[in-house]
MIVEXPA-5880 format. One record per residue: residue number from 0; chain; z negated, x, y of N, C-alpha, C in turn. Coordinates in steps of 0.05 Angstrom, whole numbers, plus 32768, in hexadecimal, padded with zeros to 4 digits. Example, Ala and Ser with C-alpha at 12.3 -4.5 7.8 and 13.67 -1.06 7.14 Angstrom:
REM MIVEXPA-5880
[rec 0; "A"; [7F64; 8108; 7F8E]; [7F64; 80F6; 7FA6]; [7F64; 8108; 7FBE]];
[rec 1; "A"; [7F72; 8101; 7FD3]; [7F71; 8111; 7FEB]; [7F63; 8102; 8001]];
//
This chain:
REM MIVEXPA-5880
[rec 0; "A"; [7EA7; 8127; 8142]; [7E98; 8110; 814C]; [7EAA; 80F8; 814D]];
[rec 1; "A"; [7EA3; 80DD; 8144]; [7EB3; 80CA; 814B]; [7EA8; 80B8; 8159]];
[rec 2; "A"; [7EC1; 80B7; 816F]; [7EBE; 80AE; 818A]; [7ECB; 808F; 8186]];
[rec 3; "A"; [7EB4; 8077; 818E]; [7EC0; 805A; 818B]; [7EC3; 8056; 81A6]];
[rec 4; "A"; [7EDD; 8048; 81AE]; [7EF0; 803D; 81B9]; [7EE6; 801C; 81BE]];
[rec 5; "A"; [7EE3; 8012; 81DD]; [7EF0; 7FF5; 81D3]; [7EF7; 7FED; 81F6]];
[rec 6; "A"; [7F11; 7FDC; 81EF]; [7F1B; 7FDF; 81FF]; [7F0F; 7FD1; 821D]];
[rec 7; "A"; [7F26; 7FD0; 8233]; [7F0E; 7FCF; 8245]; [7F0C; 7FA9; 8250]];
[rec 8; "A"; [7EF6; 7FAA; 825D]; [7EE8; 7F8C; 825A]; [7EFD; 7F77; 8260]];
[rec 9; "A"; [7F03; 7F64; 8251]; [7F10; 7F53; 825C]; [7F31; 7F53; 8251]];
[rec 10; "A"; [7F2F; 7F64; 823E]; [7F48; 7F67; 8226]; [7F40; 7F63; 8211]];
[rec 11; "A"; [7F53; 7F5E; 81FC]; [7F4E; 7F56; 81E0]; [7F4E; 7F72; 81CE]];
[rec 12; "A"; [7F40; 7F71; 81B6]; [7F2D; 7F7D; 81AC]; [7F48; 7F90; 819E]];
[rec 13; "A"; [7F45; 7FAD; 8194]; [7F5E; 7FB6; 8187]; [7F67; 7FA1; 8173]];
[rec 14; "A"; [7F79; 7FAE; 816A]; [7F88; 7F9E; 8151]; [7FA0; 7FB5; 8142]];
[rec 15; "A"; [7FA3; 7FB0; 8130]; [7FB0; 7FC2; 8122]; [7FCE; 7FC0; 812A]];
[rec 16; "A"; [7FDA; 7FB4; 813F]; [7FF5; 7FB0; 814B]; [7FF0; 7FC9; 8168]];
[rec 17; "A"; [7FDA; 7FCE; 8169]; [7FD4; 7FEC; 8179]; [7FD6; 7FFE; 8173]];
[rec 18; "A"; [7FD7; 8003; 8156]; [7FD0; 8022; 8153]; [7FEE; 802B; 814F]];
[rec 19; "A"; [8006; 8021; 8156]; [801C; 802E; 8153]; [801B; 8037; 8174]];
[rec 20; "A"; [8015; 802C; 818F]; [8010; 8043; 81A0]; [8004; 804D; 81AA]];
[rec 21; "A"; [7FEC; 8057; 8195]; [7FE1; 8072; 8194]; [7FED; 808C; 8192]];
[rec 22; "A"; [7FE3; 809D; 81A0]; [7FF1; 80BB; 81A2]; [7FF2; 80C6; 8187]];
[rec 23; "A"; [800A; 80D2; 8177]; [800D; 80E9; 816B]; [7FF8; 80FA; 815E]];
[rec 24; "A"; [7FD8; 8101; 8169]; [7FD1; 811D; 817C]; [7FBF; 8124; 8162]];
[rec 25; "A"; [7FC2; 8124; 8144]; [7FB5; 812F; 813A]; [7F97; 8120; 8135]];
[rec 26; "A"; [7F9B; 8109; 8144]; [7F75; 8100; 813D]; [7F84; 80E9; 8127]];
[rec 27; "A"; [7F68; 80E7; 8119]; [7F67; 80CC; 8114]; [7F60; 80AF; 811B]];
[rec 28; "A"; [7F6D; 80A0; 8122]; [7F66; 8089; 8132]; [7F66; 8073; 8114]];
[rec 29; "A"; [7F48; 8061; 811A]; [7F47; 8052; 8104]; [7F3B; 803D; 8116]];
[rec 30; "A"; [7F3A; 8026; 810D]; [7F31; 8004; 8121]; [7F1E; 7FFE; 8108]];
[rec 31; "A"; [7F04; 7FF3; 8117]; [7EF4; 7FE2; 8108]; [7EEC; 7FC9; 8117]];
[rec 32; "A"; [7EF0; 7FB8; 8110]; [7EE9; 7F97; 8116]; [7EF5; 7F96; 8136]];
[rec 33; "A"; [7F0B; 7FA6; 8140]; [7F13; 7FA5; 8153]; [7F0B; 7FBC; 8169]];
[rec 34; "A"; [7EF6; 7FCE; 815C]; [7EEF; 7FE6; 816C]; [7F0A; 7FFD; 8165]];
[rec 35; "A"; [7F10; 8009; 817A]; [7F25; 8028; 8170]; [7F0A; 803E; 8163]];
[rec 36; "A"; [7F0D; 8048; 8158]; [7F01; 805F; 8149]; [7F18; 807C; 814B]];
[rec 37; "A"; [7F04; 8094; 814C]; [7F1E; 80A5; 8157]; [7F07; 80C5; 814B]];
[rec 38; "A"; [7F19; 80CC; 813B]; [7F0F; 80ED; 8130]; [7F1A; 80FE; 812F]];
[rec 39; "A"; [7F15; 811B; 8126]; [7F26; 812F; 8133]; [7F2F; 8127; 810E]];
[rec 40; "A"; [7F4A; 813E; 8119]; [7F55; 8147; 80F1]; [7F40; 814F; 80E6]];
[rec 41; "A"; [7F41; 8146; 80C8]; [7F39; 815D; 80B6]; [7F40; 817E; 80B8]];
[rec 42; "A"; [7F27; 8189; 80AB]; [7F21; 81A8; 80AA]; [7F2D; 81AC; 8093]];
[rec 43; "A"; [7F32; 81C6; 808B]; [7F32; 81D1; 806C]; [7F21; 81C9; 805F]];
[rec 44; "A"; [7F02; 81C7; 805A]; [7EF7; 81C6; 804B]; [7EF8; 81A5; 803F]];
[rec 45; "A"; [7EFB; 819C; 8052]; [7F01; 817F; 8054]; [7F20; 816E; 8046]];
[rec 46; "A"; [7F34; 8181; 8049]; [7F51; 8178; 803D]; [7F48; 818A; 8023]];
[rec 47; "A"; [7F3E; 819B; 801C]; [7F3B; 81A4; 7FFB]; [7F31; 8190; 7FE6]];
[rec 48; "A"; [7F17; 8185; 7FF6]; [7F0B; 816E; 7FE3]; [7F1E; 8152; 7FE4]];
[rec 49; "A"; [7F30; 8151; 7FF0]; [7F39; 812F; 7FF1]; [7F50; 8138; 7FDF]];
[rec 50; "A"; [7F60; 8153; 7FDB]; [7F77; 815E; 7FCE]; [7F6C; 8162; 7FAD]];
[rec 51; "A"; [7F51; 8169; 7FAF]; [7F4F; 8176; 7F93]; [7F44; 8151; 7F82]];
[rec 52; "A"; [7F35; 8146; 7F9A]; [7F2F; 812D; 7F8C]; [7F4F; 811D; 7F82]];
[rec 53; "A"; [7F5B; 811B; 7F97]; [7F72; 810D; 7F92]; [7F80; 8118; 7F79]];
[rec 54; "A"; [7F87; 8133; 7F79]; [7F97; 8135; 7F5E]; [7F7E; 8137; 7F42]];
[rec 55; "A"; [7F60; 8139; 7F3F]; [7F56; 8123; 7F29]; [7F57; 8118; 7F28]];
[rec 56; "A"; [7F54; 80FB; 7F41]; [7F59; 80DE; 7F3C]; [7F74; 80DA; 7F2F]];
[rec 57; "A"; [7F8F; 80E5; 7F3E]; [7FA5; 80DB; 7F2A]; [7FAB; 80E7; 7F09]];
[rec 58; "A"; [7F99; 80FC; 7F08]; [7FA5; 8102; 7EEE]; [7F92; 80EE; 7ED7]];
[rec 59; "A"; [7F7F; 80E9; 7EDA]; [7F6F; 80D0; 7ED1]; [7F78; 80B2; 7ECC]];
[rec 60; "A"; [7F81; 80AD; 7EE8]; [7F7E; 808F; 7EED]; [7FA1; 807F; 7EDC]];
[rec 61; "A"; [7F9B; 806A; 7ED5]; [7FAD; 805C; 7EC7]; [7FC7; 804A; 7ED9]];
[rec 62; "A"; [7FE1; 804F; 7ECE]; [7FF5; 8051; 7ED6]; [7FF6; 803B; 7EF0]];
[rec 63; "A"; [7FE7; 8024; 7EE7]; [7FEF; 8003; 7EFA]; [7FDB; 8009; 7F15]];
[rec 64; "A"; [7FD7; 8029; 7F1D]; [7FC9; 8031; 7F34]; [7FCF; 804C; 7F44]];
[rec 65; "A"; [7FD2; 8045; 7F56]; [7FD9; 805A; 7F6D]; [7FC3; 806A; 7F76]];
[rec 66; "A"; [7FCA; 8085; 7F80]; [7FB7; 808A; 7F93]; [7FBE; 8098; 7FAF]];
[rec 67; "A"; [7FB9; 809C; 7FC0]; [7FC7; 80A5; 7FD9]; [7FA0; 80B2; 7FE4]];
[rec 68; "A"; [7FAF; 80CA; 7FF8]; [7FA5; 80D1; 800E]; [7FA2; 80CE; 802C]];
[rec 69; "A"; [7F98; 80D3; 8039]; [7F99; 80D1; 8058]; [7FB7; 80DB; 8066]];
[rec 70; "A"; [7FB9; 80CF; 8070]; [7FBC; 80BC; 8086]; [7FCE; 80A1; 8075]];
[rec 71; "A"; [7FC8; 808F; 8066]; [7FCD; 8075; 8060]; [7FC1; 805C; 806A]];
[rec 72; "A"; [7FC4; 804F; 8070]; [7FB7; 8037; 8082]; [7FAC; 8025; 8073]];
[rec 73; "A"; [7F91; 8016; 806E]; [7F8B; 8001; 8064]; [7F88; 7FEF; 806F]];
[rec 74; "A"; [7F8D; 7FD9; 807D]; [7F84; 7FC2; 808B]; [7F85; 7FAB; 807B]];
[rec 75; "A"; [7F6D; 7FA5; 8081]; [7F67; 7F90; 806F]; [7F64; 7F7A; 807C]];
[rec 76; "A"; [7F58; 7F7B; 80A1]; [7F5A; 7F5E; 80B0]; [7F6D; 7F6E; 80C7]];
[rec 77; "A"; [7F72; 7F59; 80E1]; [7F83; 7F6E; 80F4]; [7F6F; 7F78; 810B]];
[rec 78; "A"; [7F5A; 7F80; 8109]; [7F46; 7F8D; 811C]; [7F41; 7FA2; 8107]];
[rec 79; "A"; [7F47; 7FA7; 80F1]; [7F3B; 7FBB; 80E7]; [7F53; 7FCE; 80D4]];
[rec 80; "A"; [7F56; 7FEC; 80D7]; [7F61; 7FF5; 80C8]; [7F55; 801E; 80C3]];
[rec 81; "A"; [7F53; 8015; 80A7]; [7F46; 8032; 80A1]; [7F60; 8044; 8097]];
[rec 82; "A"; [7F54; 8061; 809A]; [7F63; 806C; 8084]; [7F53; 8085; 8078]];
[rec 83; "A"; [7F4E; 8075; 805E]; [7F3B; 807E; 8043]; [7F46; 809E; 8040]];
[rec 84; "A"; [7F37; 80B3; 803E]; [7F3F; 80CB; 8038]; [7F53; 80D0; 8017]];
[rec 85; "A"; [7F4B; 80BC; 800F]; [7F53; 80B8; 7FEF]; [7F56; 8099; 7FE8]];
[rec 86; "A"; [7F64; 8094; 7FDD]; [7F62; 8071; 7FDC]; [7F72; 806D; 7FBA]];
[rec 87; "A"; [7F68; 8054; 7FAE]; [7F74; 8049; 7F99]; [7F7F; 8035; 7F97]];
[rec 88; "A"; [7F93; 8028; 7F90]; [7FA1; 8013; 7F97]; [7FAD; 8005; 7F7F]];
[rec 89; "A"; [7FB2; 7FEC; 7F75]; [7FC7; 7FE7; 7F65]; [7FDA; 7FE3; 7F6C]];
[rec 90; "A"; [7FED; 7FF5; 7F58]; [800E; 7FEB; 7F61]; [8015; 7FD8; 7F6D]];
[rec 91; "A"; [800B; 7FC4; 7F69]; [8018; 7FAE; 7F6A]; [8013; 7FA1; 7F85]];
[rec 92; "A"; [7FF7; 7FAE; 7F86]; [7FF4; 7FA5; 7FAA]; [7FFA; 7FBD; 7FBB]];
[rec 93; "A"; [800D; 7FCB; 7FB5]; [8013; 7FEA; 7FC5]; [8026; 7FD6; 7FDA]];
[rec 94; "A"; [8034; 7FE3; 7FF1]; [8044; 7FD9; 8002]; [8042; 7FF4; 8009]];
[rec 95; "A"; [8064; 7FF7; 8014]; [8071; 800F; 802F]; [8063; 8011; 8046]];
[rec 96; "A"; [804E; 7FF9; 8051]; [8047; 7FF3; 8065]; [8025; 7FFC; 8061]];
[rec 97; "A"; [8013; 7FF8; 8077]; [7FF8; 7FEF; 8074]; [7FF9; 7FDE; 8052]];
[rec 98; "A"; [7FE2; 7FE5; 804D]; [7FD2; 7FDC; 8031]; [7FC1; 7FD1; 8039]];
[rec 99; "A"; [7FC5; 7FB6; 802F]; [7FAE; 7F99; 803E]; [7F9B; 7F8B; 8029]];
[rec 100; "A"; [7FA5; 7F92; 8011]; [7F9A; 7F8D; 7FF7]; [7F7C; 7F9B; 7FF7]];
[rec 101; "A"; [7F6A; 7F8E; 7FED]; [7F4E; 7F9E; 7FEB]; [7F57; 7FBC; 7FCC]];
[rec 102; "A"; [7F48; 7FCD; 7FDA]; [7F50; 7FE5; 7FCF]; [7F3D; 7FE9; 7FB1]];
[rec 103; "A"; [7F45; 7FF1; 7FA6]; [7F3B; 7FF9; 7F8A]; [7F2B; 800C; 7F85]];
[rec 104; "A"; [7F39; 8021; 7FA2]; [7F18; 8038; 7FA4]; [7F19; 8042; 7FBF]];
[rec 105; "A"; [7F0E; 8041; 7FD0]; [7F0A; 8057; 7FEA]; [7EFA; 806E; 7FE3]];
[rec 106; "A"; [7F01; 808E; 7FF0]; [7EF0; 809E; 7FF2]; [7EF7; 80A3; 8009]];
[rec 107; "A"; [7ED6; 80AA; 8016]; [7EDC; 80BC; 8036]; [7EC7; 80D6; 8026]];
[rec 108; "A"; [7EDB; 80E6; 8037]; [7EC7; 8105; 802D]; [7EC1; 8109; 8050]];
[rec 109; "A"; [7EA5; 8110; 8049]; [7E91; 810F; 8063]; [7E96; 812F; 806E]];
[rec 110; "A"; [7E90; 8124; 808E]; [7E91; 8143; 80A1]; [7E7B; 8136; 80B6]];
[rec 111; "A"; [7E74; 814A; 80BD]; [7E5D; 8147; 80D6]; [7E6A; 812C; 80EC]];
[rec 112; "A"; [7E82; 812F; 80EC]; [7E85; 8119; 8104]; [7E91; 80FB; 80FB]];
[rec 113; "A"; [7E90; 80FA; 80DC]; [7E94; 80E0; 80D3]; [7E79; 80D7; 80C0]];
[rec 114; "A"; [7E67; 80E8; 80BA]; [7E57; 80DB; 80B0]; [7E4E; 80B8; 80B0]];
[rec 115; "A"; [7E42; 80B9; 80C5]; [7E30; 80A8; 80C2]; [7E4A; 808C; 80D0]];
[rec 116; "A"; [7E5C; 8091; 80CF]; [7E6F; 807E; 80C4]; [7E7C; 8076; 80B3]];
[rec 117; "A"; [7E7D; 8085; 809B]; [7E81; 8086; 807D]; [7E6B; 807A; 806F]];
[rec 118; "A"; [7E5A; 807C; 807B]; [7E3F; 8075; 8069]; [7E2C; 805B; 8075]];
[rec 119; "A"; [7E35; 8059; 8091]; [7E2D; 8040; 8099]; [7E43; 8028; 8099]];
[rec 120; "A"; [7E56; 802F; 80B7]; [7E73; 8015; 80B9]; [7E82; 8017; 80A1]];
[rec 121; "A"; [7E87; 802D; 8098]; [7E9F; 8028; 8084]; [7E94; 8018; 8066]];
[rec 122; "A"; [7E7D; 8021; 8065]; [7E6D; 8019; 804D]; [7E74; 7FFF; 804C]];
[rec 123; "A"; [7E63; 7FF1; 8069]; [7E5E; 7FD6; 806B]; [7E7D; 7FCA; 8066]];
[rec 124; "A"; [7E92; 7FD4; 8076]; [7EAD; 7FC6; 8074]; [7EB6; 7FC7; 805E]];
[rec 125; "A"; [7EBB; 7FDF; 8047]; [7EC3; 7FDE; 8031]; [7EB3; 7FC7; 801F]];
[rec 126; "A"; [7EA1; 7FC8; 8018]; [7E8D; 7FB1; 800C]; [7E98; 7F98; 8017]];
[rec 127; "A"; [7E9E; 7F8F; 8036]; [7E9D; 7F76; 8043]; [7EB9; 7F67; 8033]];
[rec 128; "A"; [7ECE; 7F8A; 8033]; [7EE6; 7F7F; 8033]; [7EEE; 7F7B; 8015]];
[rec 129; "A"; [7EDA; 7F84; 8002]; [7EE3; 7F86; 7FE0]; [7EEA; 7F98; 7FDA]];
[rec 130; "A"; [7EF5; 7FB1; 7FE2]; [7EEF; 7FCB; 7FDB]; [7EE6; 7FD2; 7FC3]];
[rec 131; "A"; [7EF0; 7FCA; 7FA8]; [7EDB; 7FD4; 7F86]; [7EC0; 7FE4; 7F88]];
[rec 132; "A"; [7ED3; 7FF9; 7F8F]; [7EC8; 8015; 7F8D]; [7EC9; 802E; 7FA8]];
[rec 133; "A"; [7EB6; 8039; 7FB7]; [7EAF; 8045; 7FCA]; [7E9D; 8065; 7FC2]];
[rec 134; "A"; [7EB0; 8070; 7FC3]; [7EA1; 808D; 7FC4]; [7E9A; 809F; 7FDF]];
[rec 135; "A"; [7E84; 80B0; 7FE3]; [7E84; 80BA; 7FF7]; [7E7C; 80D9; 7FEC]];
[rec 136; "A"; [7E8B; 80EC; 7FF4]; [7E8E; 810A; 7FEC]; [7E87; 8115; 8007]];
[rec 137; "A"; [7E6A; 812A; 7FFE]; [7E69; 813D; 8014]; [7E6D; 8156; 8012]];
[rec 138; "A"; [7E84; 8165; 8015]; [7E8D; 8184; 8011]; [7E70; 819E; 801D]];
[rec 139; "A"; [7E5F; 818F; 8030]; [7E59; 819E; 8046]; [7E3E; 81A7; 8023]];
[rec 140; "A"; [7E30; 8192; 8021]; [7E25; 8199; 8004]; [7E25; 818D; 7FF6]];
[rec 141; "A"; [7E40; 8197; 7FE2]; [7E52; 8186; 7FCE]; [7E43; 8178; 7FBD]];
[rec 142; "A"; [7E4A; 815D; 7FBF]; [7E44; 8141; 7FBC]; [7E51; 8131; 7FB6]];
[rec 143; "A"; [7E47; 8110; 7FA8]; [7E54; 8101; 7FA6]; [7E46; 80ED; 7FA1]];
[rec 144; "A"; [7E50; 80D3; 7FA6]; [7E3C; 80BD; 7FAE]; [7E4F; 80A9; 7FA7]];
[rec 145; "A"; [7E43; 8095; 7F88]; [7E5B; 8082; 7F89]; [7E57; 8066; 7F8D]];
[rec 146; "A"; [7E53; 805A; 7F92]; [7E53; 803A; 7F8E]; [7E6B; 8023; 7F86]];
[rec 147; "A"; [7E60; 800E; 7F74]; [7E7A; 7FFB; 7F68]; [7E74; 7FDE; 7F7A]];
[rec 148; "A"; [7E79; 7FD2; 7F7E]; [7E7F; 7FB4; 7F8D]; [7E6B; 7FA3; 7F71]];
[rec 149; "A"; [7E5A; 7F9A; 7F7A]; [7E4E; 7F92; 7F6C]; [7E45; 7F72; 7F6D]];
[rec 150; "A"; [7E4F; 7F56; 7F75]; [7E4A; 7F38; 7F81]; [7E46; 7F3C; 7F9A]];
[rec 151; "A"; [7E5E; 7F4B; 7FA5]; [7E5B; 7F51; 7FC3]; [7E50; 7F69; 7FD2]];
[rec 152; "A"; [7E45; 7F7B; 7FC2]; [7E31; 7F8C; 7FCD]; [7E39; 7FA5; 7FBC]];
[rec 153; "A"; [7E31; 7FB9; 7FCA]; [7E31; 7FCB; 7FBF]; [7E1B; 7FE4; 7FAF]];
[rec 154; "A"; [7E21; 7FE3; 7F96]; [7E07; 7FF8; 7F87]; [7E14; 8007; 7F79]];
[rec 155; "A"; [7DFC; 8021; 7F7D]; [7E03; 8039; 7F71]; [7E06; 803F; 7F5A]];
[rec 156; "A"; [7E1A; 804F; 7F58]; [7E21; 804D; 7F39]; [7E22; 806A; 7F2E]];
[rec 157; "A"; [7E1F; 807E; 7F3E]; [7E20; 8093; 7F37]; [7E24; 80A9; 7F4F]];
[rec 158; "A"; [7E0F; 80C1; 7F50]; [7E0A; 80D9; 7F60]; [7E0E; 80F0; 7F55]];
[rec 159; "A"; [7E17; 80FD; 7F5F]; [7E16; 8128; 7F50]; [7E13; 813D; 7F6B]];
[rec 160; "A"; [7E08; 8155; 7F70]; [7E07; 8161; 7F81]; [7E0B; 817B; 7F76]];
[rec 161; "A"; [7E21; 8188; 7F7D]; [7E27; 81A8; 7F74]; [7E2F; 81AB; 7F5E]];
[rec 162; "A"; [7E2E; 81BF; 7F47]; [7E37; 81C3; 7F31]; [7E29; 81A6; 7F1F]];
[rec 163; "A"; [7E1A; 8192; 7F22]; [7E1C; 817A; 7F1D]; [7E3A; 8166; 7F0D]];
[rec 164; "A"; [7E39; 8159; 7EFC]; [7E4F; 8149; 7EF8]; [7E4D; 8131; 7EF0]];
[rec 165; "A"; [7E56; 8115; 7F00]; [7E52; 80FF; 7EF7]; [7E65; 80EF; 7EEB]];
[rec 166; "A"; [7E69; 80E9; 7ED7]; [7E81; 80D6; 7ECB]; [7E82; 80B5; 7ED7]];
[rec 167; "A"; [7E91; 80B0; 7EE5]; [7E9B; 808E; 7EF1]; [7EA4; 8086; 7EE6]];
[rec 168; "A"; [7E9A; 8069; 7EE7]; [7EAD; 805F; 7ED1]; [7EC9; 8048; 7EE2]];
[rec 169; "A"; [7EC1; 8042; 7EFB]; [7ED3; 8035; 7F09]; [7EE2; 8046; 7F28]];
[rec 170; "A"; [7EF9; 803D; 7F28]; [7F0E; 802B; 7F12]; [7F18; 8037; 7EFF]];
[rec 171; "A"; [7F0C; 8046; 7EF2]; [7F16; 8052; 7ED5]; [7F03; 8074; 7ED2]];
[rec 172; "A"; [7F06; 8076; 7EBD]; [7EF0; 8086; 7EB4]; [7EF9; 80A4; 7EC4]];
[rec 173; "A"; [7EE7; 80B0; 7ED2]; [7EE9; 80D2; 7ED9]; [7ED4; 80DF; 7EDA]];
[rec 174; "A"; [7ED1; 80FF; 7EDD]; [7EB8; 810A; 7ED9]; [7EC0; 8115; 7EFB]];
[rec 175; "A"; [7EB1; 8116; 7F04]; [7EB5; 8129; 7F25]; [7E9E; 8142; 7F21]];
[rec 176; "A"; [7E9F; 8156; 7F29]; [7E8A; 8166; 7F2B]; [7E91; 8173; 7F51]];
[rec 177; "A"; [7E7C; 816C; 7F5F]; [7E81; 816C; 7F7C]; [7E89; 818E; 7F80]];
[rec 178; "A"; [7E7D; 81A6; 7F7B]; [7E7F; 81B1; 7F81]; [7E9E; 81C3; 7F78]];
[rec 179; "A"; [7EAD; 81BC; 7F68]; [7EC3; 81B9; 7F68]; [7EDA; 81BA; 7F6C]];
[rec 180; "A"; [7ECF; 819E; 7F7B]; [7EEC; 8190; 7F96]; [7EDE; 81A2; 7FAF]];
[rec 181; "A"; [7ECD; 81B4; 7FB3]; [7EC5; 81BB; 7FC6]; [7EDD; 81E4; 7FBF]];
[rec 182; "A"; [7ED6; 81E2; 7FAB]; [7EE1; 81FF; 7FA4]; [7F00; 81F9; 7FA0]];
[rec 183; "A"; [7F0D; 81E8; 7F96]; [7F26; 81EA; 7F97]; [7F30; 81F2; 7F7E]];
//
C-alpha cells in the first residue's frame, strides 16, 4: 500500500533536500509535488520483471543511452523525486547524482500497492515532466502497456498480455513478450 505523507500544518511542503534524512528501513520513499510517498520493497515476482526487462532493454538499446534500475533518483523539480523501476537516460544527461534531465523511458512494474499510482500520479508527472516514453508492466497478469509523449500528452502506442509480443519502436526498436519477464 502506498502511504502519502504531508507534512504537518504550517511547514513547508517536502523537497528533495529531505529525503537524505529518511530512515535506511527498506521502503521506498518517493516525493510528488511536495507530498512524501512511501512503499514497502519489492517482492520476487516484482525484481524478476524489472531484471529481466532491464537486461533486454540494454542488450537492444544504442550506445549514447543508459539504463539503470531502482533505487536511482529522478528529480526533475525539487518537490518531486521518483525512482522509476527501470529508467533510460542519455549519456550525456547521466550525472553521479539525482538525474534531473527528463528521462528517455520510465517503467514502473505494477503491485497491488502501487497501482493506481503508476497509472494515475506517475502517469500524469511523467507526461507533465517530458518523460518520451512510459511503460507500465503488470507481472500479477503479465502485461504491458506502452505510451510515447506525444505534443504533450500521452498515447498508446502499443499493448501485449501473456505469451503476447509487441515490438516498440521508442526509444529504439524491442520486442517484449510480458509473460517472459514474468518467467525469468
Amino acid at each position: 500500500m502506498t502511504t502519502m505523507m504531508q507534512r504537518p500544518r504550517g511547514t513547508d511542503a517536502w523537497t528533495v533536500d529531505d529525503l537524505a534524512g529518511l530512515p535506511d528501513d527498506g521502503l521506498r520513499y518517493e516525493l510528488l509535488d511536495g507530498f512524501l510517498l512511501v512503499t514497502p520493497a519489492p517482492l520476487g515476482p516484482h525484481q524478476t520483471v524489472v531484471l529481466e526487462l532491464a537486461v533486454l532493454l540494454r542488450s537492444a538499446m544504442p550506445s549514447h543511452l543508459k539504463v539503470y534500475v531502482a533505487p536511482r533518483d529522478w528529480q526533475p523539480d525539487r518537490g518531486t523525486s521518483f525512482q522509476p523501476d527501470v529508467l533510460i537516460v542519455r549519456r550525456d544527461q547521466d550525472s553521479d547524482g539525482p538525474i534531473t534531465a527528463p528521462l528517455t523511458l520510465a517503467v514502473e512494474v505494477q503491485s497491488r500497492s502501487t497501482r493506481r499510482k503508476d497509472q494515475l500520479l506517475k502517469y500524469s508527472k511523467y507526461a507533465d515532466s517530458g518523460v518520451a516514453s512510459y511503460w507500465i508492466v503488470d507481472p500479477d497478469e503479465p502485461s504491458i502497456v506502452a505510451y510515447d509523449l506525444v505534443d504533450g500528452a500521452y498515447v498508446e502506442v502499443g499493448r501485449a498480455t501473456g505469451d503476447e509480443s509487441v515490438t516498440l519502436t521508442q526509444p529504439f526498436e524491442v520486442t517484449v513478450t510480458p509473460k517472459a519477464l514474468v518467467s525469468g
